[in-house]
OpenMM code with the backbone's topology and positions (N, CA, C; nanometers):
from openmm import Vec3, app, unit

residues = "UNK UNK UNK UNK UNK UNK UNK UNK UNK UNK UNK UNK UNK UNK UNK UNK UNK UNK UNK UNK UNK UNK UNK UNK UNK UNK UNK UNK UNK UNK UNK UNK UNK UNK UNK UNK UNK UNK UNK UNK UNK UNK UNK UNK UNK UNK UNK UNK UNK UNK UNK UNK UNK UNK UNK UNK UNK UNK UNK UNK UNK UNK UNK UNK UNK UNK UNK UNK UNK UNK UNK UNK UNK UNK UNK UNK UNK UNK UNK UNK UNK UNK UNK".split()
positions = [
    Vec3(0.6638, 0.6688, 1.7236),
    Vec3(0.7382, 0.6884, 1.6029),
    Vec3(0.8878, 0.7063, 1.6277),
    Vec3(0.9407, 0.6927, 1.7475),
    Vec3(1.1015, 0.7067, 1.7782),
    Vec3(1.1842, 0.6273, 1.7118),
    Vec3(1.2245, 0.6860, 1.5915),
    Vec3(1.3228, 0.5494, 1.4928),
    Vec3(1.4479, 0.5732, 1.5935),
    Vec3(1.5102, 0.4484, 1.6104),
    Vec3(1.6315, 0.5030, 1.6959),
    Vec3(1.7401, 0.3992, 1.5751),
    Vec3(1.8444, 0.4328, 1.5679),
    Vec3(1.9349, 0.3600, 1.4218),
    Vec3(1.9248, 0.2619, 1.4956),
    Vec3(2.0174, 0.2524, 1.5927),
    Vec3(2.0973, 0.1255, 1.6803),
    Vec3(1.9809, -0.0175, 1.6400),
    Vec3(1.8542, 0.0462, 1.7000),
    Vec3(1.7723, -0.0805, 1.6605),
    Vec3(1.7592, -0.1273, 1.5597),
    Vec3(1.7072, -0.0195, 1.4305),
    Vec3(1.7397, -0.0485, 1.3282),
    Vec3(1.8155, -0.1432, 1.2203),
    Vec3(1.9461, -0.0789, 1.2841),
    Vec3(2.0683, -0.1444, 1.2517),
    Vec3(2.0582, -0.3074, 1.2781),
    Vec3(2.0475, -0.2911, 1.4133),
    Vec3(2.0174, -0.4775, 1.4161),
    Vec3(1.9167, -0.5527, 1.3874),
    Vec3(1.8193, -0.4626, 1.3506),
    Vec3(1.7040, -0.5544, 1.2900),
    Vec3(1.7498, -0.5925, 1.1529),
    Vec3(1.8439, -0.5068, 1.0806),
    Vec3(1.9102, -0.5165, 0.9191),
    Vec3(1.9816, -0.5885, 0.9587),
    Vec3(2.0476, -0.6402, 1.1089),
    Vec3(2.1689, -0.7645, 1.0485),
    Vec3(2.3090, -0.6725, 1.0900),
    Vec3(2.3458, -0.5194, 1.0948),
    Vec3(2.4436, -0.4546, 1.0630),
    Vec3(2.4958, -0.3836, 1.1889),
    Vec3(2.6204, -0.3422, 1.2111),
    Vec3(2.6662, -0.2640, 1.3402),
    Vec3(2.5899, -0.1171, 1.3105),
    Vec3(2.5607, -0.0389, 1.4135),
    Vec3(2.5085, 0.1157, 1.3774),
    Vec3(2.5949, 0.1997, 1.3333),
    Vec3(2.6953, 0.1624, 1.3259),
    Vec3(2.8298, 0.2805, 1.2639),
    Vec3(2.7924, 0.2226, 1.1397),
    Vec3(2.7759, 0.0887, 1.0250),
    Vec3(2.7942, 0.0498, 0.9207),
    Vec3(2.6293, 0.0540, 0.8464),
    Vec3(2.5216, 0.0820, 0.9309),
    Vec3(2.3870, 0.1428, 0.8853),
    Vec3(2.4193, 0.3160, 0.9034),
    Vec3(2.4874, 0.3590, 0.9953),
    Vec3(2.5046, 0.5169, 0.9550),
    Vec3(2.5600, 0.5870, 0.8351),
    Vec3(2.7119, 0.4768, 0.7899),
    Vec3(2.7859, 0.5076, 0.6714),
    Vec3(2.7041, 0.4270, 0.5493),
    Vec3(2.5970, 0.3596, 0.5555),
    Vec3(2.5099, 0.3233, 0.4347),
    Vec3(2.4167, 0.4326, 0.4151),
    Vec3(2.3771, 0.4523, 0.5290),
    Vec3(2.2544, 0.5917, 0.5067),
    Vec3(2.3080, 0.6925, 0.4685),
    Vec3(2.4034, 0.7596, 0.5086),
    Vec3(2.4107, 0.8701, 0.4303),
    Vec3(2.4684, 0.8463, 0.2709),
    Vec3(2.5650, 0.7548, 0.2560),
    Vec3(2.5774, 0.7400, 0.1175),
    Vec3(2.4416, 0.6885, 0.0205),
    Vec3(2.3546, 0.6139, 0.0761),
    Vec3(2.2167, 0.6447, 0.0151),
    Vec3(2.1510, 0.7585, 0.0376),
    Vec3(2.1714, 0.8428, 0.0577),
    Vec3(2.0111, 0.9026, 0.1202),
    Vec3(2.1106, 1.0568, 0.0993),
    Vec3(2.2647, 1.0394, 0.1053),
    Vec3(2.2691, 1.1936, 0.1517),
    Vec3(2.2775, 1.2783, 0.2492),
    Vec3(2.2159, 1.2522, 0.3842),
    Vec3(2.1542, 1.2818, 0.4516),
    Vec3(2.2032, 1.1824, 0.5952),
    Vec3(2.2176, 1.2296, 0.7203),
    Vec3(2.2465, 1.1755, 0.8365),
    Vec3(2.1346, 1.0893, 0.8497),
    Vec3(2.1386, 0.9766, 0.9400),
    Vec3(2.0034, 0.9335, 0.9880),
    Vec3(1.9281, 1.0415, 1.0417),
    Vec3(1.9728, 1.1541, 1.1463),
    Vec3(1.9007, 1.1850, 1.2660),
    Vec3(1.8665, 1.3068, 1.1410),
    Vec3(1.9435, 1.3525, 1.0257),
    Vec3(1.8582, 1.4678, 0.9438),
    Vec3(1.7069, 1.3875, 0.8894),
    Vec3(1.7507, 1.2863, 0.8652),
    Vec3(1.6172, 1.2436, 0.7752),
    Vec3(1.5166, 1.2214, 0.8858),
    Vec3(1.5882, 1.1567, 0.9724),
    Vec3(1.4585, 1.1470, 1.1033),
    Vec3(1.3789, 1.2953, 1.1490),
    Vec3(1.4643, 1.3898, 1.1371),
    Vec3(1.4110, 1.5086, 1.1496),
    Vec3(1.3231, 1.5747, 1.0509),
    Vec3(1.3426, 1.5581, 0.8959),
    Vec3(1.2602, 1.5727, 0.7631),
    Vec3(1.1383, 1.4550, 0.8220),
    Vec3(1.1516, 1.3636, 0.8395),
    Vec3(1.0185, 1.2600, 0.8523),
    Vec3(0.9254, 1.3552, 0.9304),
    Vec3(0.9886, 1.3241, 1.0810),
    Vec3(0.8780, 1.3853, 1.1599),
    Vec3(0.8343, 1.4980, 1.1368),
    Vec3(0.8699, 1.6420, 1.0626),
    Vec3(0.8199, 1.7472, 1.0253),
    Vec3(0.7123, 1.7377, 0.9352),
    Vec3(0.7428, 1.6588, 0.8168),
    Vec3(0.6707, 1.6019, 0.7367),
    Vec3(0.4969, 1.5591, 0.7417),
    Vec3(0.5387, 1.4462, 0.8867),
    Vec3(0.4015, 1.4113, 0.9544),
    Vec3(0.3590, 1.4947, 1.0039),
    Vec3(0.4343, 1.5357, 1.0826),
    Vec3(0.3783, 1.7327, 1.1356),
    Vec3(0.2599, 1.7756, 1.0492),
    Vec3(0.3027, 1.8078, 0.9644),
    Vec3(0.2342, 1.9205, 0.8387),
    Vec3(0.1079, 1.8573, 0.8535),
    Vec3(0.0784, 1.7187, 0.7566),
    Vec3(-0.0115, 1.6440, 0.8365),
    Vec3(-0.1128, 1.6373, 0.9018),
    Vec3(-0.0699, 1.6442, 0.9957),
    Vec3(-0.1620, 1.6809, 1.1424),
    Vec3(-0.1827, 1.7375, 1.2286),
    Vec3(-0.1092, 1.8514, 1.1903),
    Vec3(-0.0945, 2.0403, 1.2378),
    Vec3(-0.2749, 2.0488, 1.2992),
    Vec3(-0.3381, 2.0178, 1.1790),
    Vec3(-0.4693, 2.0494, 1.2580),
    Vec3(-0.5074, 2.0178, 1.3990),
    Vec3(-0.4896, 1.9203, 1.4438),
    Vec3(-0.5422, 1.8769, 1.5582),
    Vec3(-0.4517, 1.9406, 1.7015),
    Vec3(-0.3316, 2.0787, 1.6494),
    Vec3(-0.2931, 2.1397, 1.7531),
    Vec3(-0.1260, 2.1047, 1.7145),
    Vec3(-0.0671, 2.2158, 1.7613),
    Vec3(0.0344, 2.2766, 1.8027),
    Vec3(0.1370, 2.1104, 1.8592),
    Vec3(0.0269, 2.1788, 1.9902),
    Vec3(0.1066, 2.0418, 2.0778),
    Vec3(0.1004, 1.9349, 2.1010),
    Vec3(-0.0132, 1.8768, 2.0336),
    Vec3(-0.0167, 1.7102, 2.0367),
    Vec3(0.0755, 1.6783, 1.9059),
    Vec3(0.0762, 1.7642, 1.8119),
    Vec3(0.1885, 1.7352, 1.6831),
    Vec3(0.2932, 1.6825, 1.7459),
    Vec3(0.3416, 1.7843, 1.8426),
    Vec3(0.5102, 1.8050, 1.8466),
    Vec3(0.4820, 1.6527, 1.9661),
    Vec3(0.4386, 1.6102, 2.0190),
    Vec3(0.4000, 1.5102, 2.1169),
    Vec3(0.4461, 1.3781, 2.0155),
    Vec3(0.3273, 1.3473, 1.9333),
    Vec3(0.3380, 1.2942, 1.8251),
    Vec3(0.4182, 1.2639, 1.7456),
    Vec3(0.5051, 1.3377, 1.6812),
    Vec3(0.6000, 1.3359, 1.5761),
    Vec3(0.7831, 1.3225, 1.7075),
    Vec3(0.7389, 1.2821, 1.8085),
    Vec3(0.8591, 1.2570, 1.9051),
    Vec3(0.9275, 1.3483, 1.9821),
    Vec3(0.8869, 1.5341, 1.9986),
    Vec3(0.9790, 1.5843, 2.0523),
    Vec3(0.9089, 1.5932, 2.1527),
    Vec3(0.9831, 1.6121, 2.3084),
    Vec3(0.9098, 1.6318, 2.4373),
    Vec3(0.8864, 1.7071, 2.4780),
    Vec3(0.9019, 1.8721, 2.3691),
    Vec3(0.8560, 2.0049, 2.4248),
    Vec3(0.8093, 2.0855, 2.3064),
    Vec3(0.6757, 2.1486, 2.3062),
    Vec3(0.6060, 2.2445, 2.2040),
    Vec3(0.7625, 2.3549, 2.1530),
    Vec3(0.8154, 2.3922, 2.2355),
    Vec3(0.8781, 2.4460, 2.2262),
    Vec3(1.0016, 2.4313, 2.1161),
    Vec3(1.0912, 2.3190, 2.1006),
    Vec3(1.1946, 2.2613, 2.0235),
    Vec3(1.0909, 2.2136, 1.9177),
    Vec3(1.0144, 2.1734, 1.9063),
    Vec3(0.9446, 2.1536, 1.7853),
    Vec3(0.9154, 2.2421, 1.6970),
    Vec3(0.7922, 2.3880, 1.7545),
    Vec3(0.8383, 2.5175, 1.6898),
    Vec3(0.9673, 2.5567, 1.6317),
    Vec3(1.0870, 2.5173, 1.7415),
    Vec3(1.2164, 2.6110, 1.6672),
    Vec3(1.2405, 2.5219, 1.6215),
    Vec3(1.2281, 2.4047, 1.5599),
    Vec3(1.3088, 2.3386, 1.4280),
    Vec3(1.1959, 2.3569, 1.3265),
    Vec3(1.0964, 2.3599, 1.3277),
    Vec3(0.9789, 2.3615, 1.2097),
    Vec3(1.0094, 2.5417, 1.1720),
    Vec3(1.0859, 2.6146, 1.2422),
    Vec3(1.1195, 2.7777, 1.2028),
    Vec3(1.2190, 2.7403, 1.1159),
    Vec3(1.3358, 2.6766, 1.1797),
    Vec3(1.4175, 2.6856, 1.1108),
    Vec3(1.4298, 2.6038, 0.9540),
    Vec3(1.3236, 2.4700, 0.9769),
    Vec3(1.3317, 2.4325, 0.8512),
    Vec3(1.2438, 2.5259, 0.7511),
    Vec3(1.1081, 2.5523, 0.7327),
    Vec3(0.9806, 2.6117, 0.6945),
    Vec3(1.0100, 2.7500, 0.7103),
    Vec3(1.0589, 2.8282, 0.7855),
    Vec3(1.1202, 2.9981, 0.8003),
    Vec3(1.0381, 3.0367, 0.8356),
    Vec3(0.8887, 2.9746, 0.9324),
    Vec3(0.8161, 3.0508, 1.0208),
    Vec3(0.7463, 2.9226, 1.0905),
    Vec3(0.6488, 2.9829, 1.2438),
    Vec3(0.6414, 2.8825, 1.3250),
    Vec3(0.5627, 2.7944, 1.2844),
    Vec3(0.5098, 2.7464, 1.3105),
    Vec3(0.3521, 2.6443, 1.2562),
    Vec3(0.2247, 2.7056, 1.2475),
    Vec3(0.1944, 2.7966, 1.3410),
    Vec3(0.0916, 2.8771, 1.3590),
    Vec3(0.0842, 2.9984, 1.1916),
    Vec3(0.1968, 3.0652, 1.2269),
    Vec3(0.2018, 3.1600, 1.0781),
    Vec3(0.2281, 3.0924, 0.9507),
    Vec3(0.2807, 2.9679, 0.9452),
    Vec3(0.2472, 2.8756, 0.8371),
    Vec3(0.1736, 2.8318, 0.7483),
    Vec3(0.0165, 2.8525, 0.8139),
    Vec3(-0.0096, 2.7890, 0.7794),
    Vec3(-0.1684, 2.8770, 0.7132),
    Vec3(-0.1480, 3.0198, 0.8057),
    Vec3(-0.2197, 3.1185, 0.7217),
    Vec3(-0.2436, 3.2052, 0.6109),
] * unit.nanometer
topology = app.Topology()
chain = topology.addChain("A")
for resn in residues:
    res = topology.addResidue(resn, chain)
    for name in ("N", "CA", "C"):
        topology.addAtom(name, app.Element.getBySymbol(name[0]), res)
């Protein structure tokens, strides 16, 4: 699931500076914020099947940074989330 813009961008035809300044004037939002709302998103998801195959899954390479952004978005870890 690693959206990376750059590719993106050239699959649309466009330089990645001129898909970055389209995305946020659509969307609001940085690429790498919305990429970060996505993968949390799927998170939620599929929380069941564990902690750490989520954070595996949804692209980050440590249980760890996954917890602290799902705190900081949600205001608790995944585990107390969800009880």
């Amino acid at each position: 699931m690693p959206l990376v813009l750059e590719e993106l961008a050239a699959a649309a035809g466009v330089t990645a500076r001129t898909a970055a300044r389209l995305f946020v004037k659509e969307t609001g939002q940085t690429f790498g914020q919305w990429r970060q709302q996505l993968r949390l998103l799927v998170a939620l998801e599929d929380l069941s099947a564990g902690v750490t195959q989520v954070a595996l899954e949804v692209g980050y390479n440590d249980v760890s940074s996954f917890i602290s952004v799902f705190r900081a978005a949600f205001g608790d870890t995944p585990a107390r989330y969800f009880r």
